[in-house]
C-alpha positions as CSV (number, residue, x, y, z in Angstrom):
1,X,3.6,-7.6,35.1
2,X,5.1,-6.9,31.6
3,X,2.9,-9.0,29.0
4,X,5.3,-9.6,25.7
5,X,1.8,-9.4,23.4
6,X,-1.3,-7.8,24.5
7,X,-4.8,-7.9,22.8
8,X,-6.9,-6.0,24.2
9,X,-10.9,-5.8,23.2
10,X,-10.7,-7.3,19.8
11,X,-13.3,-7.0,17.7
12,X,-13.3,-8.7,13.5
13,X,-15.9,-9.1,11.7
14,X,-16.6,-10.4,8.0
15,X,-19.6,-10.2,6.5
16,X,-23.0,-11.2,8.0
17,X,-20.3,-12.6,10.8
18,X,-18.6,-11.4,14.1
19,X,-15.4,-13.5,14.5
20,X,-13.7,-12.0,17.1
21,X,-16.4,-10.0,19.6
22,X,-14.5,-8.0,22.3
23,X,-11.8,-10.7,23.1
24,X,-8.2,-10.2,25.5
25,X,-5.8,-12.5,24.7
26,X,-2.6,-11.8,27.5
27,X,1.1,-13.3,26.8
28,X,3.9,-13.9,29.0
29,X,7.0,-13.6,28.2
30,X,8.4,-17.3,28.0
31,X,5.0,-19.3,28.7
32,X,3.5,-21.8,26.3
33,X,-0.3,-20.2,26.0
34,X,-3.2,-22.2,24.8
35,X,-5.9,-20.5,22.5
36,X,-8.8,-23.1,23.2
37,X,-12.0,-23.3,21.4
38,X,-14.2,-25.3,19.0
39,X,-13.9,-24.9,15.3
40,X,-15.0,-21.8,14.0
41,X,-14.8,-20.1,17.3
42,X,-12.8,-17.4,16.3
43,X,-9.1,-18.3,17.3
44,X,-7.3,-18.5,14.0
45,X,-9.4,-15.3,13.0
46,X,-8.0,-13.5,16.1
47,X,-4.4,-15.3,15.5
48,X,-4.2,-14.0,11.7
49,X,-5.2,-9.8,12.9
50,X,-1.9,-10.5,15.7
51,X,0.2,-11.9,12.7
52,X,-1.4,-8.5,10.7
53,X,-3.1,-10.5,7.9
54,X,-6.5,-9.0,8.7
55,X,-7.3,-5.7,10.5
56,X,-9.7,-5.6,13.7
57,X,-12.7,-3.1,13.7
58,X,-12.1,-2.1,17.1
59,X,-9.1,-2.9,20.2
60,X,-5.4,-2.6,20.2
61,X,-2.5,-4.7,20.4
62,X,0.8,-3.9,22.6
63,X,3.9,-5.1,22.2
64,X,6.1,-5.3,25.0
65,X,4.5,-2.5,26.5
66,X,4.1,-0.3,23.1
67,X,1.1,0.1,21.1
68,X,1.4,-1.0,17.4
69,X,0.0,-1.3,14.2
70,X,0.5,-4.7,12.6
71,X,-0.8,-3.5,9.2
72,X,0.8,-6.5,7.1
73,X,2.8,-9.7,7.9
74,X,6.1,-7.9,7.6
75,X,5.0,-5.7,10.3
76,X,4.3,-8.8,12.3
77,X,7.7,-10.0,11.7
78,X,10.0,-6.9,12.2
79,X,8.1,-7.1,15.9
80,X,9.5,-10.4,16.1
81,X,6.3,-12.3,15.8
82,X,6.1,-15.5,13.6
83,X,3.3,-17.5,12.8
84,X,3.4,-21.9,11.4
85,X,0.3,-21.8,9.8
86,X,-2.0,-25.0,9.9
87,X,-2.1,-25.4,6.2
88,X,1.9,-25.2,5.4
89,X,2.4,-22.0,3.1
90,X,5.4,-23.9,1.4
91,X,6.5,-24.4,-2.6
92,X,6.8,-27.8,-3.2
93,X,9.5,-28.2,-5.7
94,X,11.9,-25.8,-3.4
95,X,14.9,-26.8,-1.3
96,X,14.1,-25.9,2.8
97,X,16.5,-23.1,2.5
98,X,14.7,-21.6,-0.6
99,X,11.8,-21.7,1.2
100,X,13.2,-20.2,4.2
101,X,14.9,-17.4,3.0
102,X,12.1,-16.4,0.2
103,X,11.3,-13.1,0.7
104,X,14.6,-11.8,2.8
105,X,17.6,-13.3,0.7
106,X,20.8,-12.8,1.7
107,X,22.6,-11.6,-1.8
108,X,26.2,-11.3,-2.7
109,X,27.0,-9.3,-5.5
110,X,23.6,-9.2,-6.8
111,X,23.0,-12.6,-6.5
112,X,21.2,-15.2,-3.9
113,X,23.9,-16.5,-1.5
114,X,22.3,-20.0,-1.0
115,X,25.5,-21.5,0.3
116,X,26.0,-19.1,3.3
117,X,21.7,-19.3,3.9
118,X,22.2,-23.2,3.8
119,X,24.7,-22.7,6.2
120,X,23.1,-20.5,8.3
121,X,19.7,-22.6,8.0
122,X,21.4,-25.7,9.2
123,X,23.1,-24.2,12.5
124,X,19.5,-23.0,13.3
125,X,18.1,-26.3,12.5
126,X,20.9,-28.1,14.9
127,X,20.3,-25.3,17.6
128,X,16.8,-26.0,18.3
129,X,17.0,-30.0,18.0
130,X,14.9,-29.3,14.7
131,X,17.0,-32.1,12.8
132,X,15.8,-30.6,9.3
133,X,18.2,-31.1,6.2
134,X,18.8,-27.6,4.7
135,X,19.2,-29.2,1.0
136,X,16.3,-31.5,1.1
137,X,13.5,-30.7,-1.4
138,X,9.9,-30.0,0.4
139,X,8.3,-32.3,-2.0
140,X,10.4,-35.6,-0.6
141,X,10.0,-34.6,3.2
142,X,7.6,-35.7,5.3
143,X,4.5,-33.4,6.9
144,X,6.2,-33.5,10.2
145,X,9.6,-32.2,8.3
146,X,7.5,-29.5,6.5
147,X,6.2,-28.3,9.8
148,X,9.5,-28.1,11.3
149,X,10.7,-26.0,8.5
150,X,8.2,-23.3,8.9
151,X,8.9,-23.4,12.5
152,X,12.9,-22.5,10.8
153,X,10.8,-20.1,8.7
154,X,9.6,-17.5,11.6
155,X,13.1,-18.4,13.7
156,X,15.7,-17.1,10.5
157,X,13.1,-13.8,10.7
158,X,13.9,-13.8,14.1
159,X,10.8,-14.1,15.9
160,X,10.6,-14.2,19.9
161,X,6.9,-14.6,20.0
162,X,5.6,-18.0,17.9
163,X,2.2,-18.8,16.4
164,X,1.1,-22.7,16.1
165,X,-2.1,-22.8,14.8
166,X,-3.4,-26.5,15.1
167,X,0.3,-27.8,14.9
168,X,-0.2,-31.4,15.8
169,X,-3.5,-31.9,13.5
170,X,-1.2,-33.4,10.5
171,X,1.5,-35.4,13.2
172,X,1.4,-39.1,13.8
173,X,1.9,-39.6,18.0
174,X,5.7,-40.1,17.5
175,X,5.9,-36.4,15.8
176,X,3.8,-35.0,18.4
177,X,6.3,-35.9,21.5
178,X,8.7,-34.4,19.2
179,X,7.4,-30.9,18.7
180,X,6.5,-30.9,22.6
181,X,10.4,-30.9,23.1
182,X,11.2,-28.5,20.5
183,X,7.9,-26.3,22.2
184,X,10.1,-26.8,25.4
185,X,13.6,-26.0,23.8
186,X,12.1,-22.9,22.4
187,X,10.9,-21.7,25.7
188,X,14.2,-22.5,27.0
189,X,15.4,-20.2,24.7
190,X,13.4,-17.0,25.7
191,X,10.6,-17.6,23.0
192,X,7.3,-17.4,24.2
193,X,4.4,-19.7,22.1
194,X,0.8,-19.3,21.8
195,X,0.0,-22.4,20.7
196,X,-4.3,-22.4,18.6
197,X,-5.3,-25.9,20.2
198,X,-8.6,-28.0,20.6
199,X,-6.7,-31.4,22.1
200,X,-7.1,-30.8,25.7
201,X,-4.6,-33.6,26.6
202,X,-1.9,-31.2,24.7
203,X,-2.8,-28.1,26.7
204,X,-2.4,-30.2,29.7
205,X,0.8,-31.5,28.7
206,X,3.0,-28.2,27.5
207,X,1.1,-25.2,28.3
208,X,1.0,-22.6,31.6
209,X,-2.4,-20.5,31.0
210,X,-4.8,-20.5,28.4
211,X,-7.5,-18.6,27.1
212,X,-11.0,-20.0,25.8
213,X,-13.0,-18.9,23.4
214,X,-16.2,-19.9,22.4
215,X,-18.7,-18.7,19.3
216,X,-16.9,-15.6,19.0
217,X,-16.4,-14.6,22.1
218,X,-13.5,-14.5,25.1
219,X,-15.1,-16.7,28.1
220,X,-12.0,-16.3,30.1
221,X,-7.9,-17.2,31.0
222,X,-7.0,-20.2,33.2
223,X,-3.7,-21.6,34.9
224,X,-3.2,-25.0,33.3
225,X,-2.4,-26.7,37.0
226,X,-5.7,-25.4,38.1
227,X,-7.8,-26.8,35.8
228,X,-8.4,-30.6,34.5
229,X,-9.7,-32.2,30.9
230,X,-13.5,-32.0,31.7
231,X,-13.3,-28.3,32.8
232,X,-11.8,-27.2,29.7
233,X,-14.1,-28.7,27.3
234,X,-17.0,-27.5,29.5
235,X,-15.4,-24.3,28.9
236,X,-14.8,-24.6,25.1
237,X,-18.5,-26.2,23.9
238,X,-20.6,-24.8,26.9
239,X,-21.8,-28.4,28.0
240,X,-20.9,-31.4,29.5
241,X,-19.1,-33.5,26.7
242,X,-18.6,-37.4,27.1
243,X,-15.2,-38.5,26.1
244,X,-15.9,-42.0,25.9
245,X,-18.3,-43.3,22.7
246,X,-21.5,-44.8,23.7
247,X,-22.2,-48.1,21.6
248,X,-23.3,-51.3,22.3
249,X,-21.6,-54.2,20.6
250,X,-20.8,-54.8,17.1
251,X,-22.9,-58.1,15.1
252,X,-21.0,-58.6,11.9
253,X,-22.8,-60.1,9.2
254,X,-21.8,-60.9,5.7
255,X,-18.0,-59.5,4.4
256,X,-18.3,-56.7,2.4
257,X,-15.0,-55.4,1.6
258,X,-12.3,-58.5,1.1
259,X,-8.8,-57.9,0.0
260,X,-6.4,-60.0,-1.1
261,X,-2.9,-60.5,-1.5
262,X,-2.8,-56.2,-2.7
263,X,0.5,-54.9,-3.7
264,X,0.3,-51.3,-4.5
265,X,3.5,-49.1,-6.1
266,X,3.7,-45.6,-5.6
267,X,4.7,-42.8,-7.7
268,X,8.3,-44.2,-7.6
269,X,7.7,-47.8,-8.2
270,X,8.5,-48.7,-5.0
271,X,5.7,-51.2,-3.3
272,X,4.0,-49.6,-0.6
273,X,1.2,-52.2,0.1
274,X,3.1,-55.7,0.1
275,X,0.7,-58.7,-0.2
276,X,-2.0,-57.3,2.0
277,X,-5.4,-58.8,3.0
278,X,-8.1,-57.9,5.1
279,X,-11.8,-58.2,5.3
280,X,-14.5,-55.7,6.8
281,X,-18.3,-57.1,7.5
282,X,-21.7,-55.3,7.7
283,X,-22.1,-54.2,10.6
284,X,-18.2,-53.3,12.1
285,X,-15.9,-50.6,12.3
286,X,-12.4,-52.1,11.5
287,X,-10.1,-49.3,12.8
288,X,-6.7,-49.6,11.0
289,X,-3.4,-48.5,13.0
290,X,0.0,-47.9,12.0
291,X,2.6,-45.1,12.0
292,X,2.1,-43.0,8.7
293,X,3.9,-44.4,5.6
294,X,3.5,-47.4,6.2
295,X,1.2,-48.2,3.3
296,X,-2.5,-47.2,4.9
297,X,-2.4,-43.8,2.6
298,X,-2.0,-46.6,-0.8
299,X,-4.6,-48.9,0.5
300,X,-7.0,-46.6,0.9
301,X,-6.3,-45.0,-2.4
302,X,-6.3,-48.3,-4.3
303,X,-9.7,-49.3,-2.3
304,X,-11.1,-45.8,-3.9
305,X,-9.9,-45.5,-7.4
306,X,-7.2,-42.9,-6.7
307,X,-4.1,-45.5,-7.4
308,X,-3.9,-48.5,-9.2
309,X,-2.9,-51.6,-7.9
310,X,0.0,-53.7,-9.2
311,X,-1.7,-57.4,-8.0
312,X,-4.2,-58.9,-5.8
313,X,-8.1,-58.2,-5.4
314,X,-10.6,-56.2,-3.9
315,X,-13.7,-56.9,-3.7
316,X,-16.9,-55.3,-2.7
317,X,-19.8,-57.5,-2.1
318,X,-18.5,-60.2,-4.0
319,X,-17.8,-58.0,-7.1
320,X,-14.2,-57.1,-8.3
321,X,-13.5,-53.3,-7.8
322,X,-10.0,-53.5,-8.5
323,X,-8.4,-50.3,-10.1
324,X,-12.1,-49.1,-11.0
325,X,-12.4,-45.1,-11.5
326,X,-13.3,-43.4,-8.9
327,X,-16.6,-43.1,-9.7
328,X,-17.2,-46.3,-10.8
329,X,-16.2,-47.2,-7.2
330,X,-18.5,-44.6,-5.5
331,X,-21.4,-45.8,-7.4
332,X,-20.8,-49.3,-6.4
333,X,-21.3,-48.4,-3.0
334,X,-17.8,-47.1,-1.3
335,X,-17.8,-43.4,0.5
336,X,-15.3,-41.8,0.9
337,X,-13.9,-39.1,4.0
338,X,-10.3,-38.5,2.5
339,X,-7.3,-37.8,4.5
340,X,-6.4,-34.6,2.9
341,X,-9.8,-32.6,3.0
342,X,-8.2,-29.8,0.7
343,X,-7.0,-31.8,-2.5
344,X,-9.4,-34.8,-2.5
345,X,-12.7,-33.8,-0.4
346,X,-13.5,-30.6,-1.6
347,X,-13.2,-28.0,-4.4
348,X,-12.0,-24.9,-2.5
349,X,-13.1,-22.3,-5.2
350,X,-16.9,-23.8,-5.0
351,X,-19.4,-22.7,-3.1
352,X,-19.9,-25.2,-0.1
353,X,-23.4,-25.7,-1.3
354,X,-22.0,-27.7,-4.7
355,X,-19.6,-29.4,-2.6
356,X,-22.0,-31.1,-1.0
357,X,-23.3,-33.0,-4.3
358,X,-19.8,-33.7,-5.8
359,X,-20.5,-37.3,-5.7
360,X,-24.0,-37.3,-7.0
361,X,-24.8,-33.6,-9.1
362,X,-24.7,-35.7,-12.5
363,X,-28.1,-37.9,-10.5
364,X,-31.9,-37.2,-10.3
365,X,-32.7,-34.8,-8.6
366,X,-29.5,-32.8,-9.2
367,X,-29.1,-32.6,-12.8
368,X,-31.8,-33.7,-15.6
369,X,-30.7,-33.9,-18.9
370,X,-27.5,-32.9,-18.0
371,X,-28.5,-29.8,-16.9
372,X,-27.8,-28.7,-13.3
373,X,-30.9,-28.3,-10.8
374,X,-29.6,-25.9,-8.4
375,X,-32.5,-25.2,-6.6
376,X,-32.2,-28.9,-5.8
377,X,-28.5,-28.7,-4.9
378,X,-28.8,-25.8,-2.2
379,X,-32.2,-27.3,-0.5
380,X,-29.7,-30.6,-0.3
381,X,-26.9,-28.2,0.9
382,X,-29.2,-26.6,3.4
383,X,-30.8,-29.7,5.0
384,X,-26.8,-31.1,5.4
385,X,-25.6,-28.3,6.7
386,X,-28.4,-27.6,9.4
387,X,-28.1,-31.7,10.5
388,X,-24.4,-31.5,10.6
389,X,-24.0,-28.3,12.4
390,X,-21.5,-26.8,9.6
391,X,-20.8,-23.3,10.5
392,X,-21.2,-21.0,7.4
393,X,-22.4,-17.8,6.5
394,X,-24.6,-19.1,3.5
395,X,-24.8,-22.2,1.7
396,X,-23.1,-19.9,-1.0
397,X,-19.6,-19.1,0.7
398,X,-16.9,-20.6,-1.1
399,X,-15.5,-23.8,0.0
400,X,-11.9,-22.5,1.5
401,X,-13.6,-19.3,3.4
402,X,-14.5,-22.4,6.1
403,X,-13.0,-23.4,9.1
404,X,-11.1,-26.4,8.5
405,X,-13.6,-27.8,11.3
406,X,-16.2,-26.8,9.2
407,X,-14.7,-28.0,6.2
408,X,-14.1,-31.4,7.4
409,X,-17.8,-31.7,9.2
410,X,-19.1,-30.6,5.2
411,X,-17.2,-33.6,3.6
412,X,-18.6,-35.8,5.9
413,X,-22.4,-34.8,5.5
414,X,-21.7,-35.9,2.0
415,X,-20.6,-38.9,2.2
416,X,-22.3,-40.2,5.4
417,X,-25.7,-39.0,4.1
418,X,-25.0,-41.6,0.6
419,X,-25.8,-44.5,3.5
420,X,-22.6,-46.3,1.3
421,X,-22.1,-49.9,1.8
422,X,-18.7,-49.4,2.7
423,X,-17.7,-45.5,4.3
424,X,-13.9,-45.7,5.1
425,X,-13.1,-42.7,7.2
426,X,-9.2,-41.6,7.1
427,X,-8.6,-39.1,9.5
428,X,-12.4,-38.2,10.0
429,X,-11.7,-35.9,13.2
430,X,-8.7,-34.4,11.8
431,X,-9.3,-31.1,13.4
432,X,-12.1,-31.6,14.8
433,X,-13.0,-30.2,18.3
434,X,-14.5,-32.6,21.2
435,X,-18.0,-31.7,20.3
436,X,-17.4,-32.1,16.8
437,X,-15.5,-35.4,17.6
438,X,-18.3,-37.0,19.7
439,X,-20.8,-36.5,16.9
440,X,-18.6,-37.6,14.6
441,X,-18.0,-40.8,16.2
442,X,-21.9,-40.7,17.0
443,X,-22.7,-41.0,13.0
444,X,-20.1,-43.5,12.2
445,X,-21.9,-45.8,15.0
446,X,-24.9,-44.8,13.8
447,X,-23.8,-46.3,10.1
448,X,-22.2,-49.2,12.1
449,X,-25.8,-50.1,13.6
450,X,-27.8,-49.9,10.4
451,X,-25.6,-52.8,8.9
452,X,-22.4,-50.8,6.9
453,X,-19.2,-51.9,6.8
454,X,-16.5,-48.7,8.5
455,X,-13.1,-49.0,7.6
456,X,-11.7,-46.2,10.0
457,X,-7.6,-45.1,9.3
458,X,-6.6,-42.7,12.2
459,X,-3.0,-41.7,13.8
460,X,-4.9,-40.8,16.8
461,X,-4.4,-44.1,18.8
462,X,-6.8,-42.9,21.4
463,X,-9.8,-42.8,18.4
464,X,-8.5,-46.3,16.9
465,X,-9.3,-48.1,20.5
466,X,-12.4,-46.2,21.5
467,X,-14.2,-46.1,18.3
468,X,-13.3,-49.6,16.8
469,X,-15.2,-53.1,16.8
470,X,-11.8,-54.5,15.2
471,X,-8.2,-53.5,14.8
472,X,-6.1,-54.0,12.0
473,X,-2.2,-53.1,13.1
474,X,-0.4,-52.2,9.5
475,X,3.4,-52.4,8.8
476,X,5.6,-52.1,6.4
477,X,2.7,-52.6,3.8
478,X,0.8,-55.7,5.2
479,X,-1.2,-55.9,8.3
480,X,0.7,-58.0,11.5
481,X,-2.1,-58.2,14.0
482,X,-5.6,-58.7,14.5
483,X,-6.8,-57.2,17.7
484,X,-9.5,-56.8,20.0
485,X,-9.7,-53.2,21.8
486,X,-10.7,-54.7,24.9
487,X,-8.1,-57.1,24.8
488,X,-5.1,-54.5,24.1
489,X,-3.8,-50.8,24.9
490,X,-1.7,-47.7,23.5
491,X,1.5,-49.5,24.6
492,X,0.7,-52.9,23.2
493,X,-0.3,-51.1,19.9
494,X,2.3,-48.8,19.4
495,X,4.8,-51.9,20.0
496,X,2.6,-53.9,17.1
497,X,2.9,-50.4,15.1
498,X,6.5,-50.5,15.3
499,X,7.2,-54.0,14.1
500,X,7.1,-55.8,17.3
501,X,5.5,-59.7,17.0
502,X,3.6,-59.1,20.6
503,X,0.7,-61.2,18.7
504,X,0.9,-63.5,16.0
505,X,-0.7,-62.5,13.0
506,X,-2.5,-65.0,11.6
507,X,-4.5,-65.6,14.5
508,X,-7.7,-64.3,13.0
509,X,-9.9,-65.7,10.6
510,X,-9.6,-62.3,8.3
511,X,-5.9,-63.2,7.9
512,X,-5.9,-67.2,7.6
């Protein structure tokens, strides 16, 4: 059997870490093959020495039969091996073909051809079902759009083997069915994918074989049709892991967030949040659901401080927070897990210790007299990090040397540890693996049950029923529905998601 890419006993290791210890990775030519494991297991790490953007200590890699040595990334793609990265590696204010061609420009007389790359860019685009406009600036295209352009990225270099790592993290369900049938279309094609995955219903759904890894280390490669959902995560975490949350039911108490009436404006003017109201009590998760744009990102920004609001009031027990700074907001008692970890939860140059008191290093113990106490700070940092199992080589590595995994289990030490009044969790599990996810969903109960008000925003419909007391279906900028998630299901939400009047809003005291 000829394998199109072979690694064979990889070894990587950083300091005071072994990444990658003695793992075989095996690909077919034209099968979709899953790279399974929890966060920080090893898998991009292992991904990123195939791609040549790190060199192993010890192993080899073929390629189609030939040993080679991916030194750098250009390597990589002269052997016809692309990689989509999971954190886009786009510039913003460039057109898709800019961005496509950057590095291998098709000149004409000494200058960039861009009408013959558009061209080109658009008949790959329209080849592969990709649907992407060549002209269209990155900054005015949706995540799902950006994706699908670095997909065109690898294809114009002319890759037969493809890299995903975590594509679907950033795609609303709609976006995911999508790049399944481009995954498919490729195939069809005579590409073969190895597709970095912890969402075992994904592996199920497009790939043949996949290989598990776990702390590091290669457990082994199974046929997809052999296997089911609670093998795999045995597999990946090493124990039995429960995909439904344990709780017992919610007892709301007193409102503490009420809304009313919000209209927010974005960047552009145009109004995003039209009218909305909604109310969250002590003692319930309120799990909001919508496709993405359809005004949660605003909400939650105006709740926070992030973006002002044009009308309308929010207030936090009984007191006005409306267009407060952002720290004004934290303080009076709102916590934060931000959708996008990188430019709101984190400062990526920091080390992950000082990340940990961003919302309270100017307090006692932290700082006196405006001077930092950093032998406070790390004994904080180490405490956090041993409860909420974040996998780092000190309490000193900087911020973006994490997993994303890791990165996201960090930010939510923070701001679960505060105890907030209010903790609204966008995208919380973003990432996450099912271990991860269970404990996750495990603290946001456990935050539930001592009285605090959860306002949960997720694009994972699956997380919205399971997790929430209450669900709050947004569109076009206000919220439609009211529902109970024993009283509804993916179908009946995803109808209210797109517009449909399946229930009445208005039928709930929170929207009288």
């Amino acid at each position: 059997m000829e394998y199109v890419i072979e690694m064979l006993n990889i070894r990587k290791e950083f300091p005071g870490i072994v990444a990658n210890d003695n793992i075989t990775v095996q690909l077919k030519s034209g099968e979709i093959h899953a790279l399974l494991g929890e966060n920080g297991a090893g898998k991009s790490t292992l991904m990123n020495v195939l791609f040549g953007l790190y060199q192993p200590e010890q192993g080899e890699i073929h390629v189609k039969g030939k040993k080679v040595n991916i030194s750098d990334p250009n390597v990589a793609n002269d052997l016809g091996i692309g990689m989509v990265h999971q954190h886009f590696m786009l510039v913003e204010p460039f057109t898709v073909t800019q961005n496509i061609i950057l590095g291998s420009e098709p000149t004409k007389k000494g200058k960039i051809n861009l009408k013959k790359a558009e061209k080109e860019v658009q008949e790959l685009s329209d080849k592969y079902g990709l649907r992407v406009d060549a002209t269209a600036k990155i900054s005015d295209i949706s995540v799902g759009m950006q994706q699908r352009v670095e997909i065109l990225k690898t294809l114009y270099r002319g890759a037969d083997v493809l890299i995903f790592d975590e594509p679907t993290a950033v795609l609303t369900p709609q976006e995911i069915t999508e790049l399944i049938e481009i995954m498919h279309a490729l195939v069809a094609e005579g590409k073969s994918i190895i597709l970095i995955t912890h969402k075992l219903k994904e592996i199920m759904q497009v790939c043949d074989r996949c290989t598990v890894i776990r702390k590091g280390k290669g457990i082994g490669t199974v046929n997809v049709e052999d296997t089911n959902v609670n093998e795999l995560a045995s597999l990946m975490v090493g124990r039995e892991v429960s995909f439904k949350t344990e709780k017992k039911p919610a007892e709301p108490k007193e409102t503490v967030l009420e809304i009313k009436n919000l209209i927010v404006k974005d960047t552009r003017k145009v109004e995003m949040v039209k009218g909305l109201n909604l109310d969250v009590r002590a003692g319930e998760i309120v799990g909001i659901a919508g496709i993405d744009g359809n005004g949660q990102t605003d909400l939650i920004e105006a709740i926070t401080g992030l973006a002002k609001s044009s009308s309308g009031s929010i207030q936090l027990n009984n007191k006005k927070i409306t267009n407060l700074s952002p720290r004004k907001v934290t303080e009076s008692g709102v916590g934060h897990i931000p959708q996008d970890r990188h430019k709101f939860g984190l400062v990526l140059d920091f080390p992950i210790g000082e990340n940990m008191v961003l919302q309270t290093y100017y307090q006692k113990p932290y700082s006196k007299y405006k001077v930092l106490n950093y032998k406070e700070i790390y004994q904080k940092a180490k405490t956090l990090i041993a409860e909420y199992d974040v996998r780092t080589p000190s309490v000193y590595t900087k911020a973006r040397a994490l997993s994303g995994g890791n990165q996201q289990k960090a930010i939510i030490a923070r701001e679960v540890d505060r105890s907030p009044d209010l903790l609204i969790a966008a995208q919380p599990t973003r990432g996450l693996d099912v271990g991860a996810i269970e404990f996750i969903h495990q603290k946001l109960i456990e935050e539930r049950d001592k009285g605090k008000a959860i306002l949960l925003l997720s694009f994972e419909l699956d997380e919205i029923l399971d997790v929430s007391d209450r669900i709050a279906v947004i569109f076009d900028g206000k919220i439609v529905a009211d529902v109970h998630p024993d009283e509804t299901s993916e179908q009946e939400l995803g109808l209210l998601m797109a517009g449909s009047k399946t229930k009445e809003a208005g039928d709930h005291h929170a929207f009288e």
